[in-house]
N, CA, C and O atoms as CSV, one atom per row, in Angstrom:
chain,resi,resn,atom,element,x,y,z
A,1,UNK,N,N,0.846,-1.196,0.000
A,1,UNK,CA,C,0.000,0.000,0.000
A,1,UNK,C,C,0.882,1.247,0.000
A,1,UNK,O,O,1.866,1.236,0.740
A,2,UNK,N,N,0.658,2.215,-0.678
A,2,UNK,CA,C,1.056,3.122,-0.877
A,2,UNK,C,C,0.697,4.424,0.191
A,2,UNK,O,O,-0.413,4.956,0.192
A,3,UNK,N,N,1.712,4.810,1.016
A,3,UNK,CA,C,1.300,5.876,2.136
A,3,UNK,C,C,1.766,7.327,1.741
A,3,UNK,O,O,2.778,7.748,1.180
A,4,UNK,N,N,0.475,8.018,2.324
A,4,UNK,CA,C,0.939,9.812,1.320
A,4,UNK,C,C,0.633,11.135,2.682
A,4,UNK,O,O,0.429,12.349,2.720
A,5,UNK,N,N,0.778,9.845,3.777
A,5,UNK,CA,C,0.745,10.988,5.303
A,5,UNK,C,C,2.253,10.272,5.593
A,5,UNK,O,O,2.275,9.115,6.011
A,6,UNK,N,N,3.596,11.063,5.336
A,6,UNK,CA,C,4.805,10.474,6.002
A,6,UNK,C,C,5.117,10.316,7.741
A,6,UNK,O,O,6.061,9.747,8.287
A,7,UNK,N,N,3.804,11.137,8.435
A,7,UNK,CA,C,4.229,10.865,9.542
A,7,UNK,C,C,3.204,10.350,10.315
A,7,UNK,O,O,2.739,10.837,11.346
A,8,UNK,N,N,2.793,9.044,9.588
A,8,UNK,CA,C,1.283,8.275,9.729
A,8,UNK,C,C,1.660,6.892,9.544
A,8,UNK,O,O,2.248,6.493,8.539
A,9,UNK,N,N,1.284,6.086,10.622
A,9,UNK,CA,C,1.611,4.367,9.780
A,9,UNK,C,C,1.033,3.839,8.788
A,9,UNK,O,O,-0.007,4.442,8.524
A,10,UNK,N,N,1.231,3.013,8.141
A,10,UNK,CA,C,0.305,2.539,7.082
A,10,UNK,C,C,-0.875,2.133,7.467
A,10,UNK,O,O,-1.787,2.265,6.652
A,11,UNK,N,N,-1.243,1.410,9.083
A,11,UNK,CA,C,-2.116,0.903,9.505
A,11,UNK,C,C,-2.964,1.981,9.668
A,11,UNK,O,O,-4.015,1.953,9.027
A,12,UNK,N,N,-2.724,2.978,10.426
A,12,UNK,CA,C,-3.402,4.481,10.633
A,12,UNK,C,C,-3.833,4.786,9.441
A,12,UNK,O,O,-4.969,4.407,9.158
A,13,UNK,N,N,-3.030,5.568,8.401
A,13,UNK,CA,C,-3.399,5.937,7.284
A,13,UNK,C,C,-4.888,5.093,6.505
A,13,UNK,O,O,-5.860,5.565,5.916
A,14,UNK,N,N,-4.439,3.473,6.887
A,14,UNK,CA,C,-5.918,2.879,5.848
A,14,UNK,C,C,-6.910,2.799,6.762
A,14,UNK,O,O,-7.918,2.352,6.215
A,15,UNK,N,N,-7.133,3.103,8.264
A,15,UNK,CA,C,-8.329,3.461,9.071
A,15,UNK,C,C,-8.776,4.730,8.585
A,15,UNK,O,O,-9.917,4.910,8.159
A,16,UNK,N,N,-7.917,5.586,8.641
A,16,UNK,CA,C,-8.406,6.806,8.052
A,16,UNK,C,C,-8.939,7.027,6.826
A,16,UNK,O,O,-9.654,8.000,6.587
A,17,UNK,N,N,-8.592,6.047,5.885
A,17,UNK,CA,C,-9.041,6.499,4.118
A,17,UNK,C,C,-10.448,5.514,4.558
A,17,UNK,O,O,-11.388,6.081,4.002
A,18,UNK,N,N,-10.958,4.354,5.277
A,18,UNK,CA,C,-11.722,3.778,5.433
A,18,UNK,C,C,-12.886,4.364,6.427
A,18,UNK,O,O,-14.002,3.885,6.626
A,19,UNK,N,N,-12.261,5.619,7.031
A,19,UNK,CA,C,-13.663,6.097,7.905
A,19,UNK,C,C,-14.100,7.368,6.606
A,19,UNK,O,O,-15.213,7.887,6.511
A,20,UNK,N,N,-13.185,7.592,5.916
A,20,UNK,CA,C,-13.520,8.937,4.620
A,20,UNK,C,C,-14.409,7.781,4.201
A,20,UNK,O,O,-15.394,7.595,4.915
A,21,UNK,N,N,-14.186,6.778,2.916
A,21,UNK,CA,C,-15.244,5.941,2.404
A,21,UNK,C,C,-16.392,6.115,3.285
A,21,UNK,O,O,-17.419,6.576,2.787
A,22,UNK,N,N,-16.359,5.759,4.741
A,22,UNK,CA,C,-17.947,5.594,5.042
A,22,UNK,C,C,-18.383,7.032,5.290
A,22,UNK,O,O,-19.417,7.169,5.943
A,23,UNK,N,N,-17.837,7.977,4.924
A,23,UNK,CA,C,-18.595,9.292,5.652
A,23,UNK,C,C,-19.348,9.391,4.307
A,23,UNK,O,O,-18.999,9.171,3.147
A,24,UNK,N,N,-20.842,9.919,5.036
A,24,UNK,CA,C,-21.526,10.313,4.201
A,24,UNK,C,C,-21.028,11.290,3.117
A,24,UNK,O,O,-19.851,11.573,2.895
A,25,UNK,N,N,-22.123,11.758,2.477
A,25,UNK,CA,C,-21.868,13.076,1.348
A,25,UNK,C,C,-21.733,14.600,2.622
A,25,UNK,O,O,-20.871,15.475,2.690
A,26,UNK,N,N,-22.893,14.385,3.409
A,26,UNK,CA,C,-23.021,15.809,3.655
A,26,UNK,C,C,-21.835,15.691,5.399
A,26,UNK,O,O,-21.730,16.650,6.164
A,27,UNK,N,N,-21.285,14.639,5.578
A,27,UNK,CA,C,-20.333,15.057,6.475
A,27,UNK,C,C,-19.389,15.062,5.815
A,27,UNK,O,O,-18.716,15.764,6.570
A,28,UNK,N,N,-18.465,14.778,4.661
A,28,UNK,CA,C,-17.530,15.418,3.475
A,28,UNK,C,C,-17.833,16.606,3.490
A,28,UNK,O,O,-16.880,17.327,3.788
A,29,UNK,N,N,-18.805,17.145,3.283
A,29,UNK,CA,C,-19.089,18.562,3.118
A,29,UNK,C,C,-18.885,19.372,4.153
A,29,UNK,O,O,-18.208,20.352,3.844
A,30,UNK,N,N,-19.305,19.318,5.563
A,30,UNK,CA,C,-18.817,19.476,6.641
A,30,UNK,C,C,-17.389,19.936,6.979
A,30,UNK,O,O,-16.986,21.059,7.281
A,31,UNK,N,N,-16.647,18.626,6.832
A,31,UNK,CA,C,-15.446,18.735,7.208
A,31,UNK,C,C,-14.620,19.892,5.584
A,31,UNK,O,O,-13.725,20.728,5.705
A,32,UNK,N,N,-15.208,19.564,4.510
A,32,UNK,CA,C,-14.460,20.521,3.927
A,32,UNK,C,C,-14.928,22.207,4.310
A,32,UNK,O,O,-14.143,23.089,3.963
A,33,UNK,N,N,-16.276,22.613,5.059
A,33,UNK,CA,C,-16.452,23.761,5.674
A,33,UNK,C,C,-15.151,23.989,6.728
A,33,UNK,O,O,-14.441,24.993,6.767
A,34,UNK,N,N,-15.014,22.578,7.713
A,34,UNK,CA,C,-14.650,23.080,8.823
A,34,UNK,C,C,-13.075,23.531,8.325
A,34,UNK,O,O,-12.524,24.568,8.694
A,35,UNK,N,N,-12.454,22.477,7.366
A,35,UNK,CA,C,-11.037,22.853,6.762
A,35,UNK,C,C,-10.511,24.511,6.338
A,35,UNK,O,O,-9.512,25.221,6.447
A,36,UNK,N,N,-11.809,24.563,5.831
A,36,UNK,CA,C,-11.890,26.233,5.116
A,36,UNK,C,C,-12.035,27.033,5.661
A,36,UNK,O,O,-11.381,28.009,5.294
A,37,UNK,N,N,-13.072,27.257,7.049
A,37,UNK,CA,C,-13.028,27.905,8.255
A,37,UNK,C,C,-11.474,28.303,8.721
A,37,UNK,O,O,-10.981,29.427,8.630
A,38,UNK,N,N,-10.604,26.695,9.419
A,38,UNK,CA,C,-9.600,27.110,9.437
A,38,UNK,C,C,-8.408,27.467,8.965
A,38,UNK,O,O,-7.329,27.625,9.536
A,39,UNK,N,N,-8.786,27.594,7.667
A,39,UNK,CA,C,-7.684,27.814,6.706
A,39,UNK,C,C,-7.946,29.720,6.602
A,39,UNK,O,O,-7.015,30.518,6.486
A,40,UNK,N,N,-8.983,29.989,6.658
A,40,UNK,CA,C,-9.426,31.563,6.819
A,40,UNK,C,C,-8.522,31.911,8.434
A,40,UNK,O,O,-7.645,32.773,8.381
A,41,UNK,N,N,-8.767,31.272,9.672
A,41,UNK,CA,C,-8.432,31.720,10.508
A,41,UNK,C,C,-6.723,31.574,10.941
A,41,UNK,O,O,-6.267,32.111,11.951
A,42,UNK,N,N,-6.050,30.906,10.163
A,42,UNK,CA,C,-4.493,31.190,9.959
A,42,UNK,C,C,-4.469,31.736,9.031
A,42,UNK,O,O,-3.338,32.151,9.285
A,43,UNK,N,N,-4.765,32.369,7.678
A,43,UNK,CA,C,-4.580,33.519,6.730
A,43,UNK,C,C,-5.168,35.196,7.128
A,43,UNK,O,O,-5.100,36.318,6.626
A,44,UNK,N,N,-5.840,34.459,8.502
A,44,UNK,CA,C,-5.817,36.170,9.853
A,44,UNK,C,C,-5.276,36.293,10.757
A,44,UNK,O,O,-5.292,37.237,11.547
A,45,UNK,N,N,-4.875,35.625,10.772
A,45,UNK,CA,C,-3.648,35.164,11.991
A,45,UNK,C,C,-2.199,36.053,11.439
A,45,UNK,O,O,-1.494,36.829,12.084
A,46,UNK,N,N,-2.098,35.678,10.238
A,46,UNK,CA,C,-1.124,36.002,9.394
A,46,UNK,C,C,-0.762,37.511,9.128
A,46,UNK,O,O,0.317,38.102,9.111
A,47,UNK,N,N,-2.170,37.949,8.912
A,47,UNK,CA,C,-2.553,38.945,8.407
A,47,UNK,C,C,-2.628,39.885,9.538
A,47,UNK,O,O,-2.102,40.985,9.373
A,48,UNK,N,N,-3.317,39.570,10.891
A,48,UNK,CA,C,-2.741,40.672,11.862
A,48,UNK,C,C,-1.555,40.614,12.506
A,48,UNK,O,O,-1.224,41.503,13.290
A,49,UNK,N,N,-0.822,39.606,12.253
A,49,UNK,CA,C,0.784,39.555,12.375
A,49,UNK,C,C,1.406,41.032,11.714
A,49,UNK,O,O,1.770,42.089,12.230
A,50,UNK,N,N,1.314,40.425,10.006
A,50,UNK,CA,C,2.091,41.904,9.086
A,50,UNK,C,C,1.618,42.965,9.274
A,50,UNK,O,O,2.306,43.876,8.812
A,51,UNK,N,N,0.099,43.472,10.100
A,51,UNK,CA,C,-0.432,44.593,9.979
A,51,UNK,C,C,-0.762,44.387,11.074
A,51,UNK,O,O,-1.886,43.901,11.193
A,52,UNK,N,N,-0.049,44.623,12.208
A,52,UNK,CA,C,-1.014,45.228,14.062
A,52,UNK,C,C,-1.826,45.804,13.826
A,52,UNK,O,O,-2.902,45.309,14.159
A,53,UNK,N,N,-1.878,47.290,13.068
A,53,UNK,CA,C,-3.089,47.967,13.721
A,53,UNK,C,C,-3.561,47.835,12.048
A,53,UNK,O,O,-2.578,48.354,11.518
A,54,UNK,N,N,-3.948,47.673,11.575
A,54,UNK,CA,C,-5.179,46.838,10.892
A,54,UNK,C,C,-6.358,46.663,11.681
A,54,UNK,O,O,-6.325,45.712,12.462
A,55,UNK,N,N,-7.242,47.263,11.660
A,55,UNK,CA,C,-9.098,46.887,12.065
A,55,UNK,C,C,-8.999,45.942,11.469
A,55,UNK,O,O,-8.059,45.478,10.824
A,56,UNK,N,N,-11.154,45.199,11.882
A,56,UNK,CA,C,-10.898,44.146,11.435
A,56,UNK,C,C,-11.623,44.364,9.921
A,56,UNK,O,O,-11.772,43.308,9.306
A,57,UNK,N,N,-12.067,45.510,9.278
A,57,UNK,CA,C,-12.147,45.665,8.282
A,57,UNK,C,C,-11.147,45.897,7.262
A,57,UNK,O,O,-11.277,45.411,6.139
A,58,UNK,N,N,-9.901,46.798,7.674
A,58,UNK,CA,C,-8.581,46.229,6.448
A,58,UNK,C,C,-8.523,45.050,6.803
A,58,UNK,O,O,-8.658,44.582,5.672
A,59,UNK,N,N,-8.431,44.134,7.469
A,59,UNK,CA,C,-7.952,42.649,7.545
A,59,UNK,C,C,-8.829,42.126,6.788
A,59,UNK,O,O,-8.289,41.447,5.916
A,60,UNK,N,N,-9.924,42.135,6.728
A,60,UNK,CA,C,-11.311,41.385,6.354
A,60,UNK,C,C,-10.892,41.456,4.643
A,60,UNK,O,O,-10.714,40.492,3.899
A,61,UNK,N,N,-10.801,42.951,4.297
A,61,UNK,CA,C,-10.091,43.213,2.836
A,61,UNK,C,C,-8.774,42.655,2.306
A,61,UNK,O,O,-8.567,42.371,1.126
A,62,UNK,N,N,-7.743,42.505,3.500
A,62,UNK,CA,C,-6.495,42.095,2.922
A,62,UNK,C,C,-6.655,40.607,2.810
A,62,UNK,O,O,-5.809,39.992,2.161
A,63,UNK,N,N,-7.827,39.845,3.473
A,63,UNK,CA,C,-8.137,38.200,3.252
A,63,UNK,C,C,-8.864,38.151,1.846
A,63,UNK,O,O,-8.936,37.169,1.107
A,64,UNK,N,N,-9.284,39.158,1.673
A,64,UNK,CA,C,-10.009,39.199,-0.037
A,64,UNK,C,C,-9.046,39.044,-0.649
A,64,UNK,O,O,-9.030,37.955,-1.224
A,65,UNK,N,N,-7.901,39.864,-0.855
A,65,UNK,CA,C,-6.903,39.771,-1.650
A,65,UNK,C,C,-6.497,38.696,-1.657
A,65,UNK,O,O,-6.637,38.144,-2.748
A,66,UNK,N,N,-5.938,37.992,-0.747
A,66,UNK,CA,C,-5.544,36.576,-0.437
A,66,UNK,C,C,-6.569,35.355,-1.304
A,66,UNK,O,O,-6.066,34.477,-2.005
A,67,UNK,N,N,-7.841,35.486,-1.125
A,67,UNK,CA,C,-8.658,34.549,-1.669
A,67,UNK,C,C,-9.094,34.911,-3.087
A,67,UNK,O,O,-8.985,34.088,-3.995
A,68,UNK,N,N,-9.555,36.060,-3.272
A,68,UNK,CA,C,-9.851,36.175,-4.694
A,68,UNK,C,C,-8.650,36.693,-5.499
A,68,UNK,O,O,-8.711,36.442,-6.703
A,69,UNK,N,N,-7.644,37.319,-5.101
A,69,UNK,CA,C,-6.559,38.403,-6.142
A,69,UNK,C,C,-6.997,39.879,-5.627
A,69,UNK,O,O,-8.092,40.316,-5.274
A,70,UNK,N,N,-5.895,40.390,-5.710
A,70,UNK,CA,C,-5.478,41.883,-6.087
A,70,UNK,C,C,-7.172,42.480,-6.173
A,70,UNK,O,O,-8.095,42.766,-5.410
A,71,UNK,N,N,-6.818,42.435,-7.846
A,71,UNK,CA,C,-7.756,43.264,-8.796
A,71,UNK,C,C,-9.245,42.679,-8.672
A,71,UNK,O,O,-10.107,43.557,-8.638
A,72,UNK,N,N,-9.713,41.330,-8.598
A,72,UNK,CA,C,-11.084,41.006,-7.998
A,72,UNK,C,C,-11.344,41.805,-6.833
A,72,UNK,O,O,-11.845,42.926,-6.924
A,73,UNK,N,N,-10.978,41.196,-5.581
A,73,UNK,CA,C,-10.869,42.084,-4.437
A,73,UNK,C,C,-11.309,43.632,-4.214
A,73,UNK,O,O,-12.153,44.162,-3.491
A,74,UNK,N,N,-10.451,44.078,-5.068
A,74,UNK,CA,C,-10.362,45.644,-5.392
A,74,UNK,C,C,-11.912,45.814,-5.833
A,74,UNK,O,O,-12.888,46.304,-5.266
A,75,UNK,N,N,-11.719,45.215,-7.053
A,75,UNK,CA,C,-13.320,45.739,-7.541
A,75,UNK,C,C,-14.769,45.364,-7.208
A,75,UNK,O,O,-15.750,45.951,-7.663
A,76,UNK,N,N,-14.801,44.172,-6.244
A,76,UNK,CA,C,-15.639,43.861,-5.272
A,76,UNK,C,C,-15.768,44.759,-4.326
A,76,UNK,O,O,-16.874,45.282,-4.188
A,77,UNK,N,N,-14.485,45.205,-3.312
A,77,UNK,CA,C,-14.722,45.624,-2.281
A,77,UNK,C,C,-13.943,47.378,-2.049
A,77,UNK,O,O,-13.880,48.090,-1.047
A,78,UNK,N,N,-13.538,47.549,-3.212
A,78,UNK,CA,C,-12.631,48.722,-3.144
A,78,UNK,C,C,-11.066,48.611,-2.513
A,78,UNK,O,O,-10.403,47.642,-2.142
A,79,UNK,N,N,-10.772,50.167,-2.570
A,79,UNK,CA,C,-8.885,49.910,-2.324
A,79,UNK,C,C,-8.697,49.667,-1.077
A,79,UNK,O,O,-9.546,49.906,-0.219
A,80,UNK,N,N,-7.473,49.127,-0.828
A,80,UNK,CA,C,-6.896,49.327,0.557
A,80,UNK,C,C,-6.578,50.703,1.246
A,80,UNK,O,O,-6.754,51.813,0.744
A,81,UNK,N,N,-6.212,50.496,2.158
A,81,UNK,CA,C,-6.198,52.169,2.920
A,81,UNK,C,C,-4.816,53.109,2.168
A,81,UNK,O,O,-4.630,54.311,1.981
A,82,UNK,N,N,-4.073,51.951,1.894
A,82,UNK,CA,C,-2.833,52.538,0.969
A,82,UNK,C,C,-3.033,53.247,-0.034
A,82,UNK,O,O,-2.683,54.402,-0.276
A,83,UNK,N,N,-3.808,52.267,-0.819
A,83,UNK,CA,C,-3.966,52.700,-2.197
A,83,UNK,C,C,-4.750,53.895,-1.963
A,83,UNK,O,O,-4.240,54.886,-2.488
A,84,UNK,N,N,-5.980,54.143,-1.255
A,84,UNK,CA,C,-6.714,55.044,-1.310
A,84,UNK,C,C,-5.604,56.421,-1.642
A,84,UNK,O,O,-5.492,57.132,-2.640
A,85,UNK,N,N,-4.863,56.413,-0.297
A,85,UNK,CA,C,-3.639,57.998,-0.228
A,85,UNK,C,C,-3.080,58.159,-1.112
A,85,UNK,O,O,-2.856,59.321,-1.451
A,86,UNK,N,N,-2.455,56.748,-2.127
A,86,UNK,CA,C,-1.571,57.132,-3.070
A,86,UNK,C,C,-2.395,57.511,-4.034
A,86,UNK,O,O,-1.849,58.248,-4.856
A,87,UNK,N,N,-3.881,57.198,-4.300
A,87,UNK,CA,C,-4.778,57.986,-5.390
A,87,UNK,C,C,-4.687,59.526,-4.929
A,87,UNK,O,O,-4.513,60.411,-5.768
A,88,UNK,N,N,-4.770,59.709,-4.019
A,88,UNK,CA,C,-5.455,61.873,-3.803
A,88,UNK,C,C,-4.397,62.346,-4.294
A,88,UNK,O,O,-4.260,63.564,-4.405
């Protein structure tokens, strides 16, 4: 058997691919919410790291950038506080 968690036994690893098989559809779905949840809450983690005083509305914007791009972002939600100054 082929193992693709290196710090997992093989025995572990095929309990685990065998409780995925039995999970339903809508607890797959679940757990890919809960993954994405925390994948948002270390890319803010991150994000009030590089920027302390960042509210949580530049942060909320600088996670746009992160998830959609730059220029989506932008034109969804408008500029950053930067960009705004360097426009006047």
């Amino acid at each position: 058997m082929t193992t693709f968690l290196s710090d997992t036994s093989p025995e572990a690893e095929a309990v685990l691919y065998e409780m995925l098989r039995q999970a339903s559809p809508a607890r797959k779905l679940e757990m890919v919410g809960e993954l994405n949840t925390t994948v948002r809450q270390f890319a803010l983690a991150g994000l009030r790291q590089r920027y302390p005083r960042a509210d949580k509305t530049e942060l909320r914007r600088r996670l746009a950038d992160l998830l959609l791009g730059p220029e989506l972002a932008r034109r969804a939600y408008g500029s950053l506080p930067e960009e705004t100054k360097n426009d006047e």
